[in-house]
Each structure stands twice: as structure tokens, then as C-alpha cells.
C-alpha positions, -999 to 999 in steps of 0.1 A, spaced: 326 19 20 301 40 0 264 34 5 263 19 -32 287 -7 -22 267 -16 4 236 -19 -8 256 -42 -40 266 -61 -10 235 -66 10 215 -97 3 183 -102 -12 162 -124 21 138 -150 3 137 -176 29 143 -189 63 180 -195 51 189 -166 36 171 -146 68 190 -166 94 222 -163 75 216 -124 80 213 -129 116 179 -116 112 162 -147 128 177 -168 157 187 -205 150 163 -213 178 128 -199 157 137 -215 128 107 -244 129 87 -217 137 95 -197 111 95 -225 82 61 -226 94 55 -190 83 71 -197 53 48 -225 39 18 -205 41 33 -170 33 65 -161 15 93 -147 30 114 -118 4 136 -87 12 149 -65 -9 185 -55 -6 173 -16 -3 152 -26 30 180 -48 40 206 -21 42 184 -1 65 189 -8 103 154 8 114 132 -13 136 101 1 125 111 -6 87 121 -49 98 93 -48 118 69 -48 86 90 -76 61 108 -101 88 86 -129 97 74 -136 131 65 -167 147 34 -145 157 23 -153 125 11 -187 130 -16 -175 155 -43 -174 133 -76 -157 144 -114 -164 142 -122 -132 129 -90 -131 102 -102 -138 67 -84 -154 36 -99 -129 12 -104 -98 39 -114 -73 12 -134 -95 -11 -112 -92 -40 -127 -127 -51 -163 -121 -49 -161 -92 -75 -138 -107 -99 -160 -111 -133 -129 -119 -152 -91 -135 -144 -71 -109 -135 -98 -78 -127 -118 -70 -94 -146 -50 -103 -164 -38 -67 -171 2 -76 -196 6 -105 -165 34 -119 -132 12 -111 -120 -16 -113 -83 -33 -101 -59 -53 -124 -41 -76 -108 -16 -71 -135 12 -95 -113 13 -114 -83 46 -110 -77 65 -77 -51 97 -67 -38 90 -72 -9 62 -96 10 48 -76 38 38 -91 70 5 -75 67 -2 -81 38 -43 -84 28 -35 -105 -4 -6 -122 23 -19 -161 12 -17 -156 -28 12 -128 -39 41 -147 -51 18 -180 -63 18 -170 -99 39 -146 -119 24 -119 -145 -11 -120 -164 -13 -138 -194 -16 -118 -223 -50 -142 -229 -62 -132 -197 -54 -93 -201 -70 -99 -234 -103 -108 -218 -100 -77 -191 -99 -51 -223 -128 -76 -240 -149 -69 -203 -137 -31 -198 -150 -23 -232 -184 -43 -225 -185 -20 -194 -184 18 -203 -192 27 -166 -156 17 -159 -133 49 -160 -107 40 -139 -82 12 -139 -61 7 -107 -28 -17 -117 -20 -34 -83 -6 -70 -78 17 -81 -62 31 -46 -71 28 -38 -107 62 -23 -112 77 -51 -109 67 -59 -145 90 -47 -172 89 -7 -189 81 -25 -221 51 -49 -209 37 -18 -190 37 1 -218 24 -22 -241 -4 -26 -213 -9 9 -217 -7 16 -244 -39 -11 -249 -60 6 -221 -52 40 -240 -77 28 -270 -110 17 -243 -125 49 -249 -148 54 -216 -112 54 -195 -100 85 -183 -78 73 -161 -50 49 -148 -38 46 -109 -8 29 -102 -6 12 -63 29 0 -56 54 2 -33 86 2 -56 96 37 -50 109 26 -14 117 -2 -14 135 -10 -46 135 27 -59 164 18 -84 135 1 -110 118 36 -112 144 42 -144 142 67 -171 127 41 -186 94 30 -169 89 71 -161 87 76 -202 61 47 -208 40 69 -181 42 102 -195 12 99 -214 -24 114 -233 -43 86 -203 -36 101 -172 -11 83 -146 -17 87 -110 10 67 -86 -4 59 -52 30 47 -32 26 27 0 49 37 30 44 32 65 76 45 84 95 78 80 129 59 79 117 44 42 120 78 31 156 75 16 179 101 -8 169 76 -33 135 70 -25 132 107 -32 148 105 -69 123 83 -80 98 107 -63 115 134 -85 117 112 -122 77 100 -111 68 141 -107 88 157 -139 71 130 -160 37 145 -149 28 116 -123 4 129 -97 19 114 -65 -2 100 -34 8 78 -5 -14 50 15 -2 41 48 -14 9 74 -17 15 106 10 -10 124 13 -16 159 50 -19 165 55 6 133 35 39 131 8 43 159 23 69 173 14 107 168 50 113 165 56 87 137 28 97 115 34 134 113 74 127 104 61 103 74 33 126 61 56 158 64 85 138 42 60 133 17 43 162 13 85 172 14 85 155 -20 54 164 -36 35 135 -26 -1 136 -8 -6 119 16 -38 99 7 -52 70 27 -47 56 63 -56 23 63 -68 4 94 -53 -26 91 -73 -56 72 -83 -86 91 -59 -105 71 -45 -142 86 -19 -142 114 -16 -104 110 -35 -101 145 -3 -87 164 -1 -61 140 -39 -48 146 -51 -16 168 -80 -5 172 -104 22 157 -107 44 189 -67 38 191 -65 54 151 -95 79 158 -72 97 184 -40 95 166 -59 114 138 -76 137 164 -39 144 173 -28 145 140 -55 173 129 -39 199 152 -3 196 144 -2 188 104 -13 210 72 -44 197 53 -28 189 27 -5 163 50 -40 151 61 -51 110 53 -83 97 54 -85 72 78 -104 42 62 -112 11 69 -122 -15 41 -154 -35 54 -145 -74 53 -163 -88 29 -155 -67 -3 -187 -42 7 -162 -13 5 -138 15 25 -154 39 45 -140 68 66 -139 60 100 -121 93 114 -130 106 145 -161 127 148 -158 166 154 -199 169 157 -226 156 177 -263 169 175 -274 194 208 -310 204 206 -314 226 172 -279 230 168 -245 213 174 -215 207 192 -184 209 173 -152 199 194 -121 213 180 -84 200 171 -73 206 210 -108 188 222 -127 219 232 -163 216 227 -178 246 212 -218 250 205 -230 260 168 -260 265 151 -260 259 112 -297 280 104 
């Protein structure tokens, strides 16, 4: 059987049903996992289905972990409420603001930040996006807009175009980001079509969420290839996962098959402190070393920051680990193997 055929023939996983039926689940966790389910939804695409990789199920099947919900795990981890002038808009940077153009992926991740309200409603009204151009042309400082969702590309060729082709005319924007994860995991939607309406006078920028070398796939890396020959600057944004990627190993194999197909690899995200995510979590002296590791074995340009987004909507910061500590009038500067070395700077 060809790969097509099996990927025609591999099922799209939207519940507790369909994910037992795929012996993904045991009969045995099924209460447990119908618990999951009522407080965050359950989808697979057929493209992650057909790939038998641990790392890859680990970050889409449900777990019964799930329902261990933590004191310190937030609804809204990142704020995205708090700055929200306008349906449809977060507006926390004085220069950019996020359209939640859809609430709809995919895929759910198990991660997920925005885990309790992706998949409640479908796409923004056109009254709503109405009132986003109405607020982005009250507010000049705004020069970015970032589409995210759900995942944006979900949405039609034709409604993100006309979306477009709307923020085109707001003359203080000079330019529009993309955040999705459609390229990998249903990479057959990034059609001649959607990569025309993106080949633009605004400028389109595609930041594509991957976590796990294996989600590199041949056709992963077409839609890579259509996104770069229309002229769409490529980045990546990766979480840090226990059970995925946090591992040296794991992290340099993803960031050298991106920067393989022309895409940078952007942001590292410590993971959010989103509900029933806590089995998921590391933390920031585990990531500080992985990137110490990292900086010795990779190019710059395979080189993350490594962020973490301050609960509360107050922002990301880098939280890398430090190369420079303060030694009388001059420093100490350790380098990528962790020898210290002492410098002055005047």
C-alpha cells in the first residue's frame, strides 16, 4: 500500500470513541479519558495519525494525567484576556497585536495555553473583524498583526485573503505573522492556493510550531517549499515537553531539519502554566542546560531563544542560561564547553 492510501485510510481521532477504536486508548481509561474530554477536546489529524512516533502521540493523545489540575496552573496563562480591547484582538505590545482570527485547529494539543477555549467557537464574525480594523486604524502604533487561533489556516484561501486583503489598506501596518501549525500536521491545506493569497505588497511571515523531529515529513517539507517560493519568511516555535523534546539529542535533530528547509528556528518556549499540562512541565535550570548544550553543537542560525511568557499577560522574556557573571572590574565569561575564562570590557 502506498503512503497516500494510507494516510486516505487513517482516521481522523475527535473523541474518546474514535481514539479507542484506534487502539490508541485502553477500554479500561475510558472514564478517565471522557473526563479529559469535557473540559478539553480531543482531535487528530489523519497526517499525525499515520505516524507511529511516540514523541509525536505523546503531544495530541489525551492522558488521564490531565485531570490533575494544579494550584499554580492558570485558565488564561498568558493573559490573552486582560489585553483584549476588542472581540477577536489581544493587544499586550504597544507595536502588535494577535487576531484570533478562529478558534478552531487540526489538531488539539495536550499543552495547549489556549487548551480550555480552542474548538468553543468557529471563525470571527465579519462584525467582529469589522471592529478589529475600526480599533487597528484608531491605533497607528500597531504595525504588526499576528493571525493565530485556533490556527488560522484552517480558515479558507478566500476568507484569508479577503482578510488580507482588508489589513493591506490600515496604513501604519507593515506587517502580517502567521502562527500555525498546518504545515505538519495537515500540510496538504498549504495548496497553491492559500500560498497565492500570501504573496503579497504587506509582508507575510509564517512562524510554524513543531516540537519533534519525526513531524518533519516529505510533505511537511513541500509545503515548506510552496510557503518559501511565494516569498514567506519561514520561522519555527518549539515547547519544551517532557516526554517529547528535552533532550539535547532531540532538539538539535528538529532545529537542523528546519534550518534543512529554510526555516529559522525562532522561539523555545518553556512550557505555559496551562491546566492539567503539569506532567508535561520542566524546569528552567532543566531548559538553561539543554540550551547550554545546544550552543556548542548547533550553527547560530539553528539557535532558539529560550522564553518564557510571564503568567499573567506581563510578557516573554529570555530566560537562556547566563554566559557572564561580574568579577571585580571585569568578568567571567564561561564558554559553550563550561570553561570559565576572565575578561575585561575597558
Amino acid at each position: 500500500m502506498s503512503k497516500p492510501d494510507r494516510l486516505a485510510k487513517s482516521p481522523v481521532i475527535t473523541g474518546v470513541d474514535t481514539l479507542l477504536r484506534a487502539g490508541l486508548a485502553a477500554a479500561g481509561d475510558r472514564s478517565a479519558l471522557e473526563q479529559v474530554e469535557a473540559s478539553f477536546r480531543i482531535r487528530i489529524s489523519p497526517e499525525v495519525m499515520a505516524l507511529d512516533s511516540p514523541g509525536i502521540r505523546a503531544q495530541f493523545v489525551p492522558d488521564r494525567r490531565e485531570l490533575d489540575v494544579r494550584p499554580e496552573e492558570l485558565a488564561d496563562p498568558i493573559g490573552d484576556d486582560a489585553h483584549r480591547p476588542v472581540a477577536g484582538l489581544t493587544h499586550r505590545y504597544p507595536d502588535r497585536a494577535i487576531l484570533h482570527a478562529t478558534q478552531t485547529c487540526e489538531v488539539y494539543c495536550r499543552f495547549c495555553f489556549r487548551r480550555e477555549g480552542v474548538g468553543q467557537s468557529g471563525a470571527l464574525s465579519e462584525a467582529e473583524f469589522d471592529s478589529v480594523i475600526r480599533y487597528l486604524q484608531a491605533i497607528p502604533e500597531v504595525r504588526e498583526v499576528i493571525f493565530t487561533g485556533g490556527d488560522p489556516l484552517v480558515l479558507s484561501p478566500r476568507r484569508l485573503g479577503d482578510m488580507l486583503d482588508r489589513l493591506q489598506e490600515v496604513a501604519s501596518l507593515e506587517t502580517v505573522r502567521f502562527h500555525t501549525r498546518v504545515p505538519v500536521v495537515a500540510p496538504g491545506r498549504v495548496s497553491e492556493a492559500l500560498v497565492s493569497v500570501l504573496d503579497r505588497r504587506l509582508p507575510v511571515w509564517m512562524v510554524i510550531h513543531t516540537n519533534h523531529p519525526d513531524e518533519i515529513t516529505p510533505a511537511a517539507e513541500l509545503a515548506f517549499r510552496r510557503l518559501v517560493r511565494a516569498g514567506v519568511p519561514l520561522l519555527s516555535q518549539t515547547v519544551l515537553l517532557k516526554g517529547v523534546n528535552t533532550d539535547v539529542y532531540t532538539l538539535e535533530a528538529l532545529f537542523r531539519a528546519l534550518i534543512g528547509n529554510r526555516v529559522k528556528p525562532y522561539y523555545l518556549h518553556h512550557p505555559d502554566l496551562a491546566k492539567g499540562t503539569g506532567h508535561f512541565r520542566v524546569t528552567l535550570a532543566e531548559g538553561q542546560t539543554i540550551m547550554a548544550a545546544l550552543r556548542g553543537r548547533l550553527s547560530g542560525i539553528a539557535q532558539p531563544i529560550y522564553v518564557l511568557d510571564i503568567p499573567g499577560g506581563h510578557g516573554k522574556v529570555p530566560v537562556g542560561p547566563g554566559y557572564l557573571r561580574p568579577a571585580g572590574d571585569g568578568w567571567i565569561v564561561t564558554d559553550p564547553q563550561g570553561v570559565e575564562h576572565a575578561y575585561r570590557d575597558i
